[in-house]
C-alpha positions in Angstrom: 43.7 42.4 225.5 40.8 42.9 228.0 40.2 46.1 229.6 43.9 47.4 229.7 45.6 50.7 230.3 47.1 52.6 228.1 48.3 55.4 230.1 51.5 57.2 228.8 53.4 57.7 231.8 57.0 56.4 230.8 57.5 55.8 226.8 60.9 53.9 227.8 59.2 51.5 230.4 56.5 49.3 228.3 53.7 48.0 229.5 54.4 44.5 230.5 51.8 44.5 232.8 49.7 44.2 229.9 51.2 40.9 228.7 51.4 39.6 231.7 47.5 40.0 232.2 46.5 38.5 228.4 49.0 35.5 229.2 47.0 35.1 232.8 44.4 34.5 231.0 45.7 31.9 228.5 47.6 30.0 231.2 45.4 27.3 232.9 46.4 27.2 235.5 45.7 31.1 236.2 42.7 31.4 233.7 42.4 34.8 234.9 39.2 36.6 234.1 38.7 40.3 235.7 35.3 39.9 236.2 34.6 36.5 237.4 37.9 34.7 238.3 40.3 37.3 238.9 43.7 35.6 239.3 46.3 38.3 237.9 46.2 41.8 239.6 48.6 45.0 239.7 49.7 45.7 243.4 52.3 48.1 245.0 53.6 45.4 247.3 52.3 42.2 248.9 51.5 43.9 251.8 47.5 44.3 254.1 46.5 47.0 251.6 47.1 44.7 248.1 44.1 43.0 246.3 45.8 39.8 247.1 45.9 40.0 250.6 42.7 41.4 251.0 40.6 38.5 248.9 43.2 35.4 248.8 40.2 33.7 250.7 37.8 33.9 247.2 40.7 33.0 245.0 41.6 29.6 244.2 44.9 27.9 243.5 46.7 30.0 241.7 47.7 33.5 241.9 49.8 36.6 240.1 50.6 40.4 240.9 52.9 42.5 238.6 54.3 44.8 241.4 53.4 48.8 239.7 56.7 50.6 241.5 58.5 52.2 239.2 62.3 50.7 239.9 65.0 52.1 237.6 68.9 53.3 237.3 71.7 54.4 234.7 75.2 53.7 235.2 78.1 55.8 234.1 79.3 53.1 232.4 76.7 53.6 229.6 74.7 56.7 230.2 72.3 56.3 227.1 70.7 53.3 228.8 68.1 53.4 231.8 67.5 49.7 233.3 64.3 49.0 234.5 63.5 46.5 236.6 59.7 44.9 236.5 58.7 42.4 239.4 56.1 39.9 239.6 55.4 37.6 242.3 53.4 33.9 241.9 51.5 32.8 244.6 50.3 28.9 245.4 48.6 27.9 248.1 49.3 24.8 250.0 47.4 21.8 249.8 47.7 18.1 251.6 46.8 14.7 250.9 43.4 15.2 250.6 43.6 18.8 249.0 42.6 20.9 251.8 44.6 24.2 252.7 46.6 23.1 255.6 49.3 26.0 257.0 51.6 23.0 258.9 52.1 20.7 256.4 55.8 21.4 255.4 55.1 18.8 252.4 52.8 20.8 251.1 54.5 24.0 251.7 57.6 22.5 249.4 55.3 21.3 246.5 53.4 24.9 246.0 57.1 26.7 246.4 58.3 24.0 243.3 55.1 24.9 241.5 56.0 28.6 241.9 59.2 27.8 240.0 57.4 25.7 237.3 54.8 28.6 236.7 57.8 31.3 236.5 59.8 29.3 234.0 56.8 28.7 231.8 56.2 32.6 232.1 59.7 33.2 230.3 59.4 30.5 228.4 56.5 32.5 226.2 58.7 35.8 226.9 61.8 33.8 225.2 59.9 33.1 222.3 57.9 36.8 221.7 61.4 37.8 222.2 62.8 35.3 219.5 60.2 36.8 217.0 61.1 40.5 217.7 64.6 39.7 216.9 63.5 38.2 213.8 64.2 34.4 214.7 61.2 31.4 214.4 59.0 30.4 216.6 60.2 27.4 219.1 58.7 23.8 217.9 56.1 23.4 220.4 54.3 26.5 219.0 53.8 24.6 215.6 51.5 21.8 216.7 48.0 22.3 216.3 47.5 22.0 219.7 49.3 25.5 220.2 46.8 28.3 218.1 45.6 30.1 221.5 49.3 30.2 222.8 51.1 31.0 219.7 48.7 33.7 218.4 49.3 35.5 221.2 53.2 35.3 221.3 52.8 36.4 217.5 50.6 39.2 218.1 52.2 40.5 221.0 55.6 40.6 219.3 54.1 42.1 216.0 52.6 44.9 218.1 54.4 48.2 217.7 54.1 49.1 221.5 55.5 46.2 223.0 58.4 45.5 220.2 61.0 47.9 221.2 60.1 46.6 225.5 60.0 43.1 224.5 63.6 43.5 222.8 65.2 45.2 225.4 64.0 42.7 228.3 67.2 40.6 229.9 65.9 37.4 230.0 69.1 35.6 230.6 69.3 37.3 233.8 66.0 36.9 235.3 66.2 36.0 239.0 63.8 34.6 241.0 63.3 32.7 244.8 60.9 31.8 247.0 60.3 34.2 249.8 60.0 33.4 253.4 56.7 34.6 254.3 53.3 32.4 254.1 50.1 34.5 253.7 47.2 32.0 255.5 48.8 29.1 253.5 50.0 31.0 249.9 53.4 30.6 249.2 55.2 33.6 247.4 58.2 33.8 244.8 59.6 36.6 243.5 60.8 37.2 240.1 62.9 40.4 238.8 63.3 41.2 235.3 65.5 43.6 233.8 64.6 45.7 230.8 66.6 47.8 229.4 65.9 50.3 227.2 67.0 54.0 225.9 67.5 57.1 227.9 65.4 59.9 225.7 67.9 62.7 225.3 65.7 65.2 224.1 63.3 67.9 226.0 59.7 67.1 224.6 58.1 70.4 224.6 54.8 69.2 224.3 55.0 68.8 228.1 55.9 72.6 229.1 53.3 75.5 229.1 53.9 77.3 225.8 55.3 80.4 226.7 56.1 84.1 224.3 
């Protein structure tokens, strides 16, 4: 994976961002690539401070953030348990008839919010399978044809990687949610999608952390 972080800043939250980013990359219709097509980026909100908002105008179809706010409870109802929740957002820009960015065309508006939908289902899609192959189940049937390598080498070396494993487990697929939200950006339309991960509360004091005292 190109140029990603590896900071330890919450051993229970994994670093999905990370996935996200190689998958940008794979996915063609993203082909991110941080130095000269930079597609994917980490943001704390869509908002005039964000890389999106400040460069949309050199990107070109096709956009993804993976929002960095750290979003997280536990419930009495299982107090061993912390739930995060990781948010990524999918950005089209409108085109019409004759491909050009046009902010009035309400027909164009509706086919880049559908192709938000399309891009986040393809997105869990490859999340399902790492998923499967963490749990120990095989890879879906479309991964087998030939046609597949790029794609399914990453699914099986991101699920065979000991930092993501115990993350990619713990992520509540079945209860992803997503929607369309209703803002435009000079023609980019936005969806939203929330995924739950949940993972173990550490119940230990790790002394490391303190100043060593006599």
């Amino acid at each position: 994976m190109s140029n990603h972080r590896n900071l330890e800043i919450i051993k229970t939250m994994f670093r999905l961002d990370n996935i996200l980013e190689r998958w940008a990359e794979i996915y063609d219709r993203l082909s991110h690539n941080e130095a000269t097509h930079k597609t994917f980026c980490r943001i704390g909100m869509i908002d005039a401070q964000s890389y999106f908002v400040r460069n949309y105008n050199m990107m070109d179809r096709y956009a993804m953030a993976y929002a960095t706010h750290v979003n997280a409870d536990m419930v009495q109802q299982n107090p061993n348990a912390i739930t995060y929740r990781h948010v990524i957002y999918f950005l089209v820009k409108q085109q019409n008839a004759q491909g050009k960015n046009d902010v009035t065309d309400e027909d164009a508006a509706t086919e880049a919010r559908f192709l938000t939908d399309d891009m986040v289902q393809d997105l869990l899609a490859v999340l399902k399978a790492m998923k499967s192959l963490v749990n120990g189940k095989s890879l879906p049937q479309e991964l087998i044809k030939p046609e597949a390598t790029a794609i399914r080498e990453f699914v099986e070396q991101t699920a065979a990687d000991p930092q993501y494993r115990e993350g990619l487990r713990g992520l509540q697929l079945e209860q992803a949610n997503w929607g369309t939200l209703p803002v435009q950006i000079s023609g980019w339309q936005l969806c939203g999608l929330t995924i739950e991960q949940v993972a173990p509360r550490l119940l230990c004091i790790n002394l490391e952390r303190y100043v060593k005292g006599g």
